[in-house]
N, CA, C and O atoms as CSV, one atom per row, in Angstrom:
chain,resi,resn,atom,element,x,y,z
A,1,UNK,N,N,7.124,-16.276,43.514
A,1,UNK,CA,C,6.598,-14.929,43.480
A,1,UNK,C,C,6.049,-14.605,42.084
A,1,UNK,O,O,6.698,-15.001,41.115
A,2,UNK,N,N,4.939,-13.938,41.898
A,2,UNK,CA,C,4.658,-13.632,40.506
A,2,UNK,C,C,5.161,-12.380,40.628
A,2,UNK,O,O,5.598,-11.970,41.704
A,3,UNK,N,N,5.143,-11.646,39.515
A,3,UNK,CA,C,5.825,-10.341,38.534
A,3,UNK,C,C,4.906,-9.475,38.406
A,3,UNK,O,O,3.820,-9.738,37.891
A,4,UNK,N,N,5.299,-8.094,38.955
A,4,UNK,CA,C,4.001,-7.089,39.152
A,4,UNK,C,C,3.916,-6.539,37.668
A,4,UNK,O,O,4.891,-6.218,36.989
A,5,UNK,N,N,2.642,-6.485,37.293
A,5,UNK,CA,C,2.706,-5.607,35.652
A,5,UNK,C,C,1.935,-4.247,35.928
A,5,UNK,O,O,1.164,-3.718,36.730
A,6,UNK,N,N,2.407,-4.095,35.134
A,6,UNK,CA,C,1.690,-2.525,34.605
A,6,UNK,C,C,0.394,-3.126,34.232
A,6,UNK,O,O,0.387,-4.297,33.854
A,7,UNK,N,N,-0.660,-2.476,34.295
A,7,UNK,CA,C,-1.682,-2.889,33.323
A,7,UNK,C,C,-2.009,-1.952,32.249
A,7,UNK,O,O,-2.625,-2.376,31.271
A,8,UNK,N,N,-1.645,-0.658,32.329
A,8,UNK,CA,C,-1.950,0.272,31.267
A,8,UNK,C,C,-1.003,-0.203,30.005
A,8,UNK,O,O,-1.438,-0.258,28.855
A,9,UNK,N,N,0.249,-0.514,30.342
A,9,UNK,CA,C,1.629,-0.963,29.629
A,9,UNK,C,C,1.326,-2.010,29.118
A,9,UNK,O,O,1.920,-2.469,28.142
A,10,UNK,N,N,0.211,-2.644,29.772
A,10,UNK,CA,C,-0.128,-4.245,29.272
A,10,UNK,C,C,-1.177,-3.960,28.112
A,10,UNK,O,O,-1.102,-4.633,27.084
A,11,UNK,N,N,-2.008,-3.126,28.228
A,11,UNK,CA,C,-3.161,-2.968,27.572
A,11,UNK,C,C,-2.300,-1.920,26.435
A,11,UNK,O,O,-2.603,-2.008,25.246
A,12,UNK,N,N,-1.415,-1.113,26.795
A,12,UNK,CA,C,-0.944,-0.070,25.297
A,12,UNK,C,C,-0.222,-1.652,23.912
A,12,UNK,O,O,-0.322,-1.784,22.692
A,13,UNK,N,N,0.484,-2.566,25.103
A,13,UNK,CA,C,1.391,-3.333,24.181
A,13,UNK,C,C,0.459,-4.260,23.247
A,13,UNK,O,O,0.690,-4.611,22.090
A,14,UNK,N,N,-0.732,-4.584,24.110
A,14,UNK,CA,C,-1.889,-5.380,23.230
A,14,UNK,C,C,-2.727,-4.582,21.836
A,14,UNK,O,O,-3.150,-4.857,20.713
A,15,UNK,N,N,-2.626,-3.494,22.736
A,15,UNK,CA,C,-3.487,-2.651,21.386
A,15,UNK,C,C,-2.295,-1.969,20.360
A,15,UNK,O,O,-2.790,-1.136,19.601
A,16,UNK,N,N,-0.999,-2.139,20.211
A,16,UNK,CA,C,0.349,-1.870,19.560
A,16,UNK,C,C,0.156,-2.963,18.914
A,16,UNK,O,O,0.009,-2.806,17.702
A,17,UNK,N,N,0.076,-4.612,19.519
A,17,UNK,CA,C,0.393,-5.493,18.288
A,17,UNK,C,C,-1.183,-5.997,17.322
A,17,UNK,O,O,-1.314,-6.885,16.479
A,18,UNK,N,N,-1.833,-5.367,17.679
A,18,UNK,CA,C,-3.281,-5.553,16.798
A,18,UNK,C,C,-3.015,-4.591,15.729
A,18,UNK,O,O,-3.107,-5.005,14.574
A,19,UNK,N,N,-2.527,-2.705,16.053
A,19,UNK,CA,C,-2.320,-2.252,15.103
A,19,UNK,C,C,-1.194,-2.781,14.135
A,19,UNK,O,O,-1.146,-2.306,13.001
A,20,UNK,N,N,-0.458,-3.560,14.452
A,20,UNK,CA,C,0.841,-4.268,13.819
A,20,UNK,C,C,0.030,-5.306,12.944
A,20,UNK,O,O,0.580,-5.618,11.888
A,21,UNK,N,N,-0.889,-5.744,13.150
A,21,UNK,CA,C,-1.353,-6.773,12.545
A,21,UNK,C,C,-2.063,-7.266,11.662
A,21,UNK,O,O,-2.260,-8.257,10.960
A,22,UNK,N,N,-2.669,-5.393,12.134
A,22,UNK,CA,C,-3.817,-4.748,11.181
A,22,UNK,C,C,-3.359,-4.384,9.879
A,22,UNK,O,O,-3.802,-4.795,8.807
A,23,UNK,N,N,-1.699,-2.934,10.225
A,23,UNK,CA,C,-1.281,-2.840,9.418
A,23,UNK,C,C,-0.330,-3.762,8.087
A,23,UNK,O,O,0.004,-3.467,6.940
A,24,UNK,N,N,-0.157,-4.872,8.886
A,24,UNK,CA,C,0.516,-6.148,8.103
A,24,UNK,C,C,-0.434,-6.246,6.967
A,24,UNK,O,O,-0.209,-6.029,5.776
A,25,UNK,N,N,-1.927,-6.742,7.750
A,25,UNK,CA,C,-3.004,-6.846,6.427
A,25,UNK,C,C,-3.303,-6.161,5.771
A,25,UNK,O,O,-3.760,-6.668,4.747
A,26,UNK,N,N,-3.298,-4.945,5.797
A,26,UNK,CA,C,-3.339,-3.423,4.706
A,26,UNK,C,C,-2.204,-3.516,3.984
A,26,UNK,O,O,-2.300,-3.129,2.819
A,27,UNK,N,N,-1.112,-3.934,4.357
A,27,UNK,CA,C,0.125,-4.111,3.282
A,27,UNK,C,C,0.174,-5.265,2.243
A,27,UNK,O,O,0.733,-5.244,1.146
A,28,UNK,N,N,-0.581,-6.357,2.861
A,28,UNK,CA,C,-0.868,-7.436,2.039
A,28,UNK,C,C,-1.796,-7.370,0.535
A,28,UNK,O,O,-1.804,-7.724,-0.644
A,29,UNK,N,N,-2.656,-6.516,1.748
A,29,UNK,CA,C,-4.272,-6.405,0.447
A,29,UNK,C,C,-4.105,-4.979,-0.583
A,29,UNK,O,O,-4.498,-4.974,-1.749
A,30,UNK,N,N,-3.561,-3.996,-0.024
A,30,UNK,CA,C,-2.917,-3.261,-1.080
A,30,UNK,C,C,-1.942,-2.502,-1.703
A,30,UNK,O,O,-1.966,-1.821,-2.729
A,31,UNK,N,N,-1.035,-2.759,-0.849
A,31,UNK,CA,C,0.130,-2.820,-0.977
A,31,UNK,C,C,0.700,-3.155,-2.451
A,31,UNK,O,O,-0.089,-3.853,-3.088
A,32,UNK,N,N,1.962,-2.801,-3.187
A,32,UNK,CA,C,2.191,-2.862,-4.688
A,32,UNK,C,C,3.808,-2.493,-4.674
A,32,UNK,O,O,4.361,-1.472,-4.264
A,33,UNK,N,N,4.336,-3.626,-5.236
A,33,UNK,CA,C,6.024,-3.585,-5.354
A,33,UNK,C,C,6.108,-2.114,-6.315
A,33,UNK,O,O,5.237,-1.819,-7.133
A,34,UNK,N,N,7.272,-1.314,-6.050
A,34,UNK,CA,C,7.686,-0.492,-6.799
A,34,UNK,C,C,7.565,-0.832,-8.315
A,34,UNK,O,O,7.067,-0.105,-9.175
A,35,UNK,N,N,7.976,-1.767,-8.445
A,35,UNK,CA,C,7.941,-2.129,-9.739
A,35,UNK,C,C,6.544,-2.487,-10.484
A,35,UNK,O,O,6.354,-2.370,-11.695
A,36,UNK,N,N,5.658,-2.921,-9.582
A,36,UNK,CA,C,4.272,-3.235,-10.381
A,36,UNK,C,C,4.020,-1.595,-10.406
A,36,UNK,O,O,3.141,-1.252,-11.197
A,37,UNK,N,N,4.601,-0.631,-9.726
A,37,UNK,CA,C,3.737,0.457,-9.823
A,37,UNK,C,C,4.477,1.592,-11.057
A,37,UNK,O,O,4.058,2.626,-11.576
A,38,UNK,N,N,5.722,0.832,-11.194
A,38,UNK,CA,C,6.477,1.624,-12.455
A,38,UNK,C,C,5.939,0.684,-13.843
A,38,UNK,O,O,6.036,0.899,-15.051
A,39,UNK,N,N,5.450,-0.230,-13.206
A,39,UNK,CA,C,5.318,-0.895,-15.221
A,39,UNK,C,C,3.805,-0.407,-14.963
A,39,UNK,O,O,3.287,0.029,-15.991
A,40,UNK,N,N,3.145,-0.387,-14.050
A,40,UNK,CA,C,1.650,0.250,-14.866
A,40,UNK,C,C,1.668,1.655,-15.141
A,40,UNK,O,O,0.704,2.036,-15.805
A,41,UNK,N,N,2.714,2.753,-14.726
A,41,UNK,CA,C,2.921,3.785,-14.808
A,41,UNK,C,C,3.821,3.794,-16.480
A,41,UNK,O,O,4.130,4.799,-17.121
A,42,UNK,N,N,3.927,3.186,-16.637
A,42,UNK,CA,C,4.973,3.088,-17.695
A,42,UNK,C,C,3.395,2.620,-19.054
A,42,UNK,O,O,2.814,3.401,-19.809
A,43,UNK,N,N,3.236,1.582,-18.926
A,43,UNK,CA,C,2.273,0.909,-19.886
A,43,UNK,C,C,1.047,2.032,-19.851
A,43,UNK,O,O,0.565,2.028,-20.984
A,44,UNK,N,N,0.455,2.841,-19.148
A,44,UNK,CA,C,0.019,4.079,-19.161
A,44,UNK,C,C,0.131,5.038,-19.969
A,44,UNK,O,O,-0.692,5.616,-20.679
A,45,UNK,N,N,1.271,5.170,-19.797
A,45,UNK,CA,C,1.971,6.323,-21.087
A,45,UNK,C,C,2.084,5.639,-22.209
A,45,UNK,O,O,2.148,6.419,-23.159
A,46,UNK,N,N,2.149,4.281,-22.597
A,46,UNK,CA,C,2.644,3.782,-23.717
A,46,UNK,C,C,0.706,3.696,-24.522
A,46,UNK,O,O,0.425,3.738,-25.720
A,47,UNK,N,N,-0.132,3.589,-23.497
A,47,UNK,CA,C,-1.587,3.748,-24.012
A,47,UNK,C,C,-1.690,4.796,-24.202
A,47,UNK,O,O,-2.408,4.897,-25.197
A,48,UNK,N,N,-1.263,6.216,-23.682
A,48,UNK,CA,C,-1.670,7.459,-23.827
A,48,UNK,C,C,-1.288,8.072,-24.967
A,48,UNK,O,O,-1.940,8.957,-25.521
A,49,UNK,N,N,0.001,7.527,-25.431
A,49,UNK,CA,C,0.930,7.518,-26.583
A,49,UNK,C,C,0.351,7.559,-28.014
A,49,UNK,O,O,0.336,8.317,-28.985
A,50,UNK,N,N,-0.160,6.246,-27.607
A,50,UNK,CA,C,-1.158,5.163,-28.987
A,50,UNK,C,C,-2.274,5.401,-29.013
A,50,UNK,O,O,-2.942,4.691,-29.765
A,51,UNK,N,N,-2.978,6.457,-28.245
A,51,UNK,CA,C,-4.397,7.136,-28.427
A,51,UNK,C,C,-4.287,8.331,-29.018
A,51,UNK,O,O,-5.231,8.876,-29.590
A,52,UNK,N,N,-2.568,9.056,-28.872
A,52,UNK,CA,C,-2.805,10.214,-29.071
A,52,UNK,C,C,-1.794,10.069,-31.224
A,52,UNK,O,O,-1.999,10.531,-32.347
A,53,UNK,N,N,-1.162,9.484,-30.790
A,53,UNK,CA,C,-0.928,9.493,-32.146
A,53,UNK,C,C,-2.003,8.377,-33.329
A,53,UNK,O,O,-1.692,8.106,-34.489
A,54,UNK,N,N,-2.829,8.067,-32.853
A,54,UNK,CA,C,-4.099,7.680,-33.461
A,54,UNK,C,C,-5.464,8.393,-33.451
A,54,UNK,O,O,-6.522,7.765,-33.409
A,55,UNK,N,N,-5.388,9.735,-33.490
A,55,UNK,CA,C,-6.266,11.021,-33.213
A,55,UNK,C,C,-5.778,11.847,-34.474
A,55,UNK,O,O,-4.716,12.418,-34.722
A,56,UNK,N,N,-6.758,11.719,-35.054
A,56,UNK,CA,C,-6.787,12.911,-36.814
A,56,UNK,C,C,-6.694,13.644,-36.416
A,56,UNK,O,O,-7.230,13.767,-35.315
A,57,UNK,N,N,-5.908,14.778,-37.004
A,57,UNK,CA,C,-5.883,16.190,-36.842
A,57,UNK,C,C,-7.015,17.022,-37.943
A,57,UNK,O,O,-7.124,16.835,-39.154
A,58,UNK,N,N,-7.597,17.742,-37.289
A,58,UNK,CA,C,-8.941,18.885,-37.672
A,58,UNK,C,C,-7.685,20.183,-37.995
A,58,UNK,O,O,-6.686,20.602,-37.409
A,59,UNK,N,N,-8.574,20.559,-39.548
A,59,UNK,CA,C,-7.669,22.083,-40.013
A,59,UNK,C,C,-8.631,22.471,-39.342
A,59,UNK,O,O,-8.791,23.673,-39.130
């Protein structure tokens, strides 16, 4: 005997694992460990730092 399917259920689960697959590759391509995003947040301020205490002061 074959196994009656849904076909709407068939077609939601196909178009569920494409968005799964899709979103995998958006996590790959830009996606950023906490940590790459605290040391450029960090090295940021340490440039903003060294621009601002290298700025003459005007009387």
């Amino acid at each position: 005997m074959v196994e009656i399917i849904n076909l709407r259920q068939a077609r939601k689960a196909i178009k569920r694992k494409q968005g799964e697959a899709i979103a995998a590759a958006n996590r790959a391509k830009f996606g950023r460990t906490k940590a790459e995003r605290l040391g450029q947040a960090s090295e940021q301020a340490r440039a903003l730092r060294l621009i601002d205490g290298a700025k003459r002061e005007q009387d």
